[in-house]
C-alpha positions as CSV (number, residue, x, y, z in Angstrom):
1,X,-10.4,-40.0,-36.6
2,X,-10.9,-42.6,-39.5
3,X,-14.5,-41.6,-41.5
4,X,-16.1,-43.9,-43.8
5,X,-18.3,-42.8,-46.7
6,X,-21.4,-44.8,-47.6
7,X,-23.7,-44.6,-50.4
8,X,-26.8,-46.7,-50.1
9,X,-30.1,-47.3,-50.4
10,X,-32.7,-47.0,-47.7
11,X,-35.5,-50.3,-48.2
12,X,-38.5,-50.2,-45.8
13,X,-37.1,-47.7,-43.4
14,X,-33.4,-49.7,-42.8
15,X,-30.0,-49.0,-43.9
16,X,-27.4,-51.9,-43.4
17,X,-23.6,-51.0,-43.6
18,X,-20.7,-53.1,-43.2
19,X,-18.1,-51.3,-41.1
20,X,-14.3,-52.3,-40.9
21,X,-12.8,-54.2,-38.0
22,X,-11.2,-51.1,-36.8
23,X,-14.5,-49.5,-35.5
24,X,-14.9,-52.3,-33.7
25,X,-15.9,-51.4,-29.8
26,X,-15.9,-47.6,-30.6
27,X,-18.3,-44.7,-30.5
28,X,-19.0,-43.9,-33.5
29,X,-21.5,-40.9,-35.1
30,X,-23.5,-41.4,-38.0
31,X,-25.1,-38.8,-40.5
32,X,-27.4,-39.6,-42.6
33,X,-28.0,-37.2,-45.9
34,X,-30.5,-37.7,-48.4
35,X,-29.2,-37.5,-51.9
36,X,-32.1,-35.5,-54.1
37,X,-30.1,-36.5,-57.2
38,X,-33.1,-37.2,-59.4
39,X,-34.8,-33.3,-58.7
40,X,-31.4,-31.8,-58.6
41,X,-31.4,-28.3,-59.5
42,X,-28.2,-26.6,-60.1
43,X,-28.1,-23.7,-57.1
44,X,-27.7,-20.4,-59.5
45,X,-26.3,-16.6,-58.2
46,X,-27.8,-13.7,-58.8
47,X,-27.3,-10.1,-56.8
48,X,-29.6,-8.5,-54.9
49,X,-31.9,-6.5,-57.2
50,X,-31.0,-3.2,-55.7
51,X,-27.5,-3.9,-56.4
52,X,-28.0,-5.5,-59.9
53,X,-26.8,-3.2,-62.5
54,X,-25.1,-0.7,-60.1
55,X,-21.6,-1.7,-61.0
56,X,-19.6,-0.3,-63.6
57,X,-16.2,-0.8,-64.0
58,X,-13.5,2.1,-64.6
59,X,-10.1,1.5,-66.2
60,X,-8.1,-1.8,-66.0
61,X,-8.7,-3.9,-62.7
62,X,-5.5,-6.3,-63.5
63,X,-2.9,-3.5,-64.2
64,X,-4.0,-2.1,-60.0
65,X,-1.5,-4.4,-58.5
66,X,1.6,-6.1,-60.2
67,X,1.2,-9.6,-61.1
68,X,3.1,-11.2,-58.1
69,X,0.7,-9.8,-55.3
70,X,-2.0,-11.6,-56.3
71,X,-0.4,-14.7,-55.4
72,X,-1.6,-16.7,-58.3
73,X,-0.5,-20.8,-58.6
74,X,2.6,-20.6,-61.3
């Protein structure tokens, strides 16, 4: 499967994209995404609120397993 990635701008309701040769006489799917760049707010995590808080942490959390199980990138 070949994919190309198009960034464009949409004028009056049409998009035109230049494909490569290759697609030629193909099927071919196309998605189209809106970029909201402008109004893009940054997604932010927060626990539940039942569960906010509730953790407490005992002792050291590194020292419960040596080094090599936890098959960190050297």
């Amino acid at each position: 499967m070949q994919a190309q990635r198009v960034l464009g701008r949409v004028d009056h309701g049409t998009l035109l994209i230049q494909l490569p040769e290759s697609f030629n006489h193909r099927r071919v799917e196309v998605i189209v995404l809106a970029l909201d760049e402008e109004n893009a707010v940054p997604e932010t995590r927060q626990p539940h609120p039942d569960l906010a808080g509730s953790v407490r942490i005992h002792g050291d959390i590194f020292a419960s397993a040596p080094e090599q199980d936890w098959d960190l990138p050297q």
